[in-house]
C-alpha positions as CSV (number, residue, x, y, z in Angstrom):
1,X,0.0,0.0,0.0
2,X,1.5,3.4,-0.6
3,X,1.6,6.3,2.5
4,X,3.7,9.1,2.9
5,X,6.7,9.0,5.1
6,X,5.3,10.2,8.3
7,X,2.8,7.3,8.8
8,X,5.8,5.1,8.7
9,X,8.4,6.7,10.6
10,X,6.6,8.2,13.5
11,X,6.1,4.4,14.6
12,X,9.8,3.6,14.0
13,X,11.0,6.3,16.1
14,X,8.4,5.6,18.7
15,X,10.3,1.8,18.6
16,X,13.4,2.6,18.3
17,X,13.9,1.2,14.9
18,X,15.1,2.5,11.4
19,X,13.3,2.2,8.0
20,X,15.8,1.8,5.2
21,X,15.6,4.4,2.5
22,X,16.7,2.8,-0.9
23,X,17.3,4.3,-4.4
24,X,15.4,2.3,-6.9
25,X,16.8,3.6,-10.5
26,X,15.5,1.0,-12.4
27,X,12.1,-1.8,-12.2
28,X,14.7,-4.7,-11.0
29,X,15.5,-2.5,-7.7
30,X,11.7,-1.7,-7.1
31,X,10.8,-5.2,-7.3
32,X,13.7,-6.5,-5.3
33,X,13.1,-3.6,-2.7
34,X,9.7,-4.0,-2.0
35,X,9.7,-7.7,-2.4
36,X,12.5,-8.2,0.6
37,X,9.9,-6.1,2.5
38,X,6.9,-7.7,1.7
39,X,8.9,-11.2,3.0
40,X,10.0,-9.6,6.2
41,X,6.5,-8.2,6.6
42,X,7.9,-4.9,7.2
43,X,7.1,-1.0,5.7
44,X,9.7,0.2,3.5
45,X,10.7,3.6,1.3
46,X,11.9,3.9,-1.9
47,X,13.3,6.4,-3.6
48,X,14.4,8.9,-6.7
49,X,17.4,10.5,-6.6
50,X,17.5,13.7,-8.5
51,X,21.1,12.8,-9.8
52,X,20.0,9.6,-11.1
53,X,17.3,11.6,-13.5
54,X,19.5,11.8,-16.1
55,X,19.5,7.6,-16.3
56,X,16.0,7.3,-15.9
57,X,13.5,10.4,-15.5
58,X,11.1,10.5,-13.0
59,X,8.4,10.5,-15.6
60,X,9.2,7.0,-16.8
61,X,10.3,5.2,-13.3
62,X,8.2,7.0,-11.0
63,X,4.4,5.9,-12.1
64,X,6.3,2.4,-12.0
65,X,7.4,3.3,-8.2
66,X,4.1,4.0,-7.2
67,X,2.6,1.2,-9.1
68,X,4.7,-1.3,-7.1
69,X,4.2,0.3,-3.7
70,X,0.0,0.4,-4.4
71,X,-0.1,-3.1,-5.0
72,X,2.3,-4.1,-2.3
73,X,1.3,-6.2,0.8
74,X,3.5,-4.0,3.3
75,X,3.3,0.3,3.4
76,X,5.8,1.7,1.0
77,X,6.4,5.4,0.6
78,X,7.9,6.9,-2.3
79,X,10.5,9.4,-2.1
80,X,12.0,12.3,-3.7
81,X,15.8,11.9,-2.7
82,X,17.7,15.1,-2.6
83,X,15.9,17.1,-5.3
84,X,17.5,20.4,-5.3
85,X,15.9,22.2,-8.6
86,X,12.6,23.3,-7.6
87,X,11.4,22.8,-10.8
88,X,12.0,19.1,-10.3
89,X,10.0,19.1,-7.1
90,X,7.0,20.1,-8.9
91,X,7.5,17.4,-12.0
92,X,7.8,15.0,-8.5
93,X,4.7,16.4,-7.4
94,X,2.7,16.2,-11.1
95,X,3.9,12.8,-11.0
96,X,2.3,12.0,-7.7
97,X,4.8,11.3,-5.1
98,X,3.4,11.5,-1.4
99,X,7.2,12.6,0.1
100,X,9.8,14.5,-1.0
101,X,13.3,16.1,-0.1
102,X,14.1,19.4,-0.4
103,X,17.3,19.8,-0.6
104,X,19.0,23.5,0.0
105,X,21.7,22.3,2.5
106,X,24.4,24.2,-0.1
107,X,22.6,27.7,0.7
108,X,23.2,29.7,3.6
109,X,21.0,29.4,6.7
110,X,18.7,31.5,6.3
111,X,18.0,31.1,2.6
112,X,17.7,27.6,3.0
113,X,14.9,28.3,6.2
114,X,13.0,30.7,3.2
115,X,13.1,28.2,0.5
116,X,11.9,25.0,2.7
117,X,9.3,26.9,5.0
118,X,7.8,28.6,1.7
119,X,7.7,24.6,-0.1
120,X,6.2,22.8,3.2
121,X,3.2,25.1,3.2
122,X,2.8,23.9,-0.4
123,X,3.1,20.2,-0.1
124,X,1.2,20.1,3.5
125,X,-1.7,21.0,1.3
126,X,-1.4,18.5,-1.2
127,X,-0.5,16.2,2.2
128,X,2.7,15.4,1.2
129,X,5.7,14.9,3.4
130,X,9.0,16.7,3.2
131,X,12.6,16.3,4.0
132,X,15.3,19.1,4.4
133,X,18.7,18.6,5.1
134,X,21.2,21.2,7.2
135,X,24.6,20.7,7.2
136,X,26.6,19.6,3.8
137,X,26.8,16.0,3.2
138,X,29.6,15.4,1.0
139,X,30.4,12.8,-1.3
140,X,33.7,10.9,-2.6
141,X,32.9,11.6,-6.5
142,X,31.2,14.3,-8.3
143,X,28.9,12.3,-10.8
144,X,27.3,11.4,-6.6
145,X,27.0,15.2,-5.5
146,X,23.9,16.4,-3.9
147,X,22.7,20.0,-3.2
148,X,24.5,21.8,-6.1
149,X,27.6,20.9,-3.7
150,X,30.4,23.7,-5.0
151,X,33.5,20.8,-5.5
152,X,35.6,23.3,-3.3
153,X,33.5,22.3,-0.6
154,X,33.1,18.3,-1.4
155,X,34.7,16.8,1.5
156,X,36.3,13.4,1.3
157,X,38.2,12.7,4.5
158,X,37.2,12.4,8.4
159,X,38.5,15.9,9.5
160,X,37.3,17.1,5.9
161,X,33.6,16.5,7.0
162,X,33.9,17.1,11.0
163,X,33.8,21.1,8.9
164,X,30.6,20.5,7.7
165,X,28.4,18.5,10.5
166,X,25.1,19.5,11.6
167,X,24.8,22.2,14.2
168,X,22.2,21.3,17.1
169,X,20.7,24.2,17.6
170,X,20.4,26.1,14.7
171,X,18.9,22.6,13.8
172,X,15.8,23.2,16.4
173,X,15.6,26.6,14.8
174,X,15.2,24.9,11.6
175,X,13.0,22.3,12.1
176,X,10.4,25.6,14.4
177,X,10.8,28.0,11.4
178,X,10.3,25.5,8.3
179,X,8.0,22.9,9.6
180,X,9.7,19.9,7.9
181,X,8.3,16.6,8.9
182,X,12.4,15.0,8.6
183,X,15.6,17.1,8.5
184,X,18.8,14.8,7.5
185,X,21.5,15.6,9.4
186,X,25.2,15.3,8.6
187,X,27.8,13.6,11.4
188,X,30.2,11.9,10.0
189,X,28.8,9.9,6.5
190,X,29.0,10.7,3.3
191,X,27.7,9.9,-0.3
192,X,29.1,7.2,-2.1
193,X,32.5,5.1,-1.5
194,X,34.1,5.8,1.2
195,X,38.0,6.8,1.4
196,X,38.1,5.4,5.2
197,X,36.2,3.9,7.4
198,X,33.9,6.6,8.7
199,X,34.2,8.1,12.3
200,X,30.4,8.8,13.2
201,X,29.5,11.6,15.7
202,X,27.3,9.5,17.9
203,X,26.7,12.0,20.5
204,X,25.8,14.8,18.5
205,X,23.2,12.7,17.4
206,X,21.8,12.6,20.7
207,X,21.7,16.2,21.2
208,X,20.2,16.6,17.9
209,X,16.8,14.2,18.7
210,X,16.5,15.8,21.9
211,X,16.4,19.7,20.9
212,X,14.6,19.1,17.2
213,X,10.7,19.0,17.7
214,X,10.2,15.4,18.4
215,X,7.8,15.5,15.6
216,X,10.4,15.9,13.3
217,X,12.0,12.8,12.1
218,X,16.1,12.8,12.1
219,X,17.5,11.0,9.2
220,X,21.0,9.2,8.3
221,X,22.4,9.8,5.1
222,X,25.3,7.8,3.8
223,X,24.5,4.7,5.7
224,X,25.9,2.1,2.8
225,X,29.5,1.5,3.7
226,X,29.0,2.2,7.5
227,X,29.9,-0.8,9.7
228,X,26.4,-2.0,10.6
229,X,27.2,-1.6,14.4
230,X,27.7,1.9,13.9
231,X,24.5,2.2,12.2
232,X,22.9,1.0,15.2
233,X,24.2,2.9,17.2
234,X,22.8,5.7,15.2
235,X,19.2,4.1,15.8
236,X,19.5,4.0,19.0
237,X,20.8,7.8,19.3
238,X,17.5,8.6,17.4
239,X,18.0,8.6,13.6
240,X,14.4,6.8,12.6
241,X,15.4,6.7,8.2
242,X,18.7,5.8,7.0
243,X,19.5,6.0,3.4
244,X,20.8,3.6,2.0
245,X,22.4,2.2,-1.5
246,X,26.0,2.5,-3.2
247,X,27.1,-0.1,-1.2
248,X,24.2,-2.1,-2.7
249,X,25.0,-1.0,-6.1
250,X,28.4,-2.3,-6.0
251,X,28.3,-5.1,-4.7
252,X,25.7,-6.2,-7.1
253,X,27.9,-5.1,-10.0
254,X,30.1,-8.0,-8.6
255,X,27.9,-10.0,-8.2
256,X,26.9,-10.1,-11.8
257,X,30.3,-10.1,-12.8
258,X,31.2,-13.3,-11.3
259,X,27.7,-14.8,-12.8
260,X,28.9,-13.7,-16.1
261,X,32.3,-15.0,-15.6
262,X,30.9,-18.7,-14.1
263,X,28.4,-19.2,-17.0
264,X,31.9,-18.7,-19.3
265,X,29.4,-15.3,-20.9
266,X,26.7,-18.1,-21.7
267,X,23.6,-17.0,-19.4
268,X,21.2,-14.8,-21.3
269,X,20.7,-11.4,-20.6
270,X,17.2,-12.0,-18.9
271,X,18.6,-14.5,-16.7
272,X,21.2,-12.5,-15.4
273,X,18.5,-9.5,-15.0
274,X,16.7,-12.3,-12.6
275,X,19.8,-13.3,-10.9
276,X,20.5,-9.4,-9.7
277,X,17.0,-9.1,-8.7
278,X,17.4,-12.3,-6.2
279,X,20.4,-11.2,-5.1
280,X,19.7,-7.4,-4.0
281,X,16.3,-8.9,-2.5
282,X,18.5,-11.0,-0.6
283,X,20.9,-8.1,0.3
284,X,18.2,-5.5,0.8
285,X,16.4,-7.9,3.3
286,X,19.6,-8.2,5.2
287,X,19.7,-4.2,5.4
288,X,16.0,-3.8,6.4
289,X,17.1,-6.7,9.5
290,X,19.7,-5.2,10.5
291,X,18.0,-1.8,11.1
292,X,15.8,-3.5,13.6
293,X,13.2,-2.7,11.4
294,X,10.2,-5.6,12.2
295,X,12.5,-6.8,15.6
């Protein structure tokens, strides 16, 4: 069944658990997604990254999103990841997704208050949930930026990102003035591969979930590539969505490399499309465990 993303993750932070958000760039993904849910009995969201538009546009994978998640056994939400052009938002919205980021973490403070307060009192109309994210979120290659990221600022090591984490209280202020129903908050991940194992700021998390509006959901970016104990320890600290998928990605690049390589090049191509799907339903059901989700 589809719902927007409050229905879904008010519970989770209510139980301490975290729903895994996943990109789903092409039909394979969707089905595998939402089928590793539907087995776990659990709700899930899937999502549309903004950078991945130029692969698919939302136009052609997005009714095929919220076909899936309509006729699925388990709640799915579909999500607008990162969109930064505003313009985009509203082909998202034409389209009919029920939740969607706003992403003006690359503007100053204030300007990025103005933009999200002045979209939230738009989509709470159309009751449709929104994201924002404070704090810069970098990201190890540039085809994986997010936010109109200025490359000067992309950070790639531990002390690179410690610049950019997520202040506490001017994210309170945020969450007050814009009336966001999630605000992603940066702390130690990043987009895409990481350069070393990641450090993750645990305790400003802590502080964050107890001075944002407890109606505001706090969400992990960056989670793929994270040791999953560290992820957990997120959870517990209050981070009720984690993002989650280059890790994914990869690994199931392998994985039909070495299928490719044990069939000698002999397995046919919609074979091998059915092989991925079983695999990242396998490894997407792993991820959706792990985050305590249905525990």
């Amino acid at each position: 069944m589809l719902v927007n993303m409050k229905e879904i993750l008010d519970d989770a932070a209510k139980k301490k658990y975290a729903i895994p958000c996943i990109n789903t760039p092409n039909e394979e993904t969707v089905r595998a997604v939402i089928g590793a849910a539907e087995e776990l009995g659990v709700p899930i969201i899937i999502d549309h990254a903004q950078v991945h538009d130029s692969l698919i546009p939302i136009e052609r994978i997005g009714p095929i999103m919220l076909k899936y998640a309509r006729e699925a056994k388990v709640p799915v939400c579909v999500h607008l990841d990162h969109g930064s052009d505003y313009t985009f938002l509203m082909r998202a919205i034409r389209v009919g997704f029920p939740s969607i980021m706003y992403d003006c973490s690359a503007l100053p403070f204030e300007e990025n208050v103005r933009r999200v307060k002045d979209f939230v009192e738009i989509a709470h109309k159309l009751g449709i949930t929104v994201e924002a994210e404070l704090g810069i979120m970098a990201s190890a290659s540039p085809e994986d930026t997010h936010g109109d990221v200025d490359p000067e600022k992309r950070a790639l090591t531990n002390a690179d990102i410690r610049k950019f984490f997520t202040d506490p209280d001017e994210a309170a202020r945020f969450a007050d003035e814009t009336g966001c129903d999630a605000l992603a908050v940066c702390f130690g991940t990043m987009h895409g591969i990481y350069l070393e194992e990641p450090e993750l700021d645990i305790e400003r998390v802590k502080v964050l979930r107890a001075k944002v509006r407890q109606d505001c959901n706090i969400v992990m970016h960056g989670a793929s590539g994270v040791p999953f104990d560290q992820d957990i320890l997120a959870i517990d600290a209050g981070c009720s969505k984690i993002n989650y998928y280059s890790y994914m990605a990869k690994a199931t690049t392998g994985f039909v490399g070495d299928k490719i390589k044990e069939t000698e090049g002999k397995i046919a191509y919609h074979e091998l499309q059915e092989a991925a799907y079983e695999f990242m339903k396998g490894y997407a059901k792993n991820v959706i465990s792990t985050f305590r989700n249905g525990k």
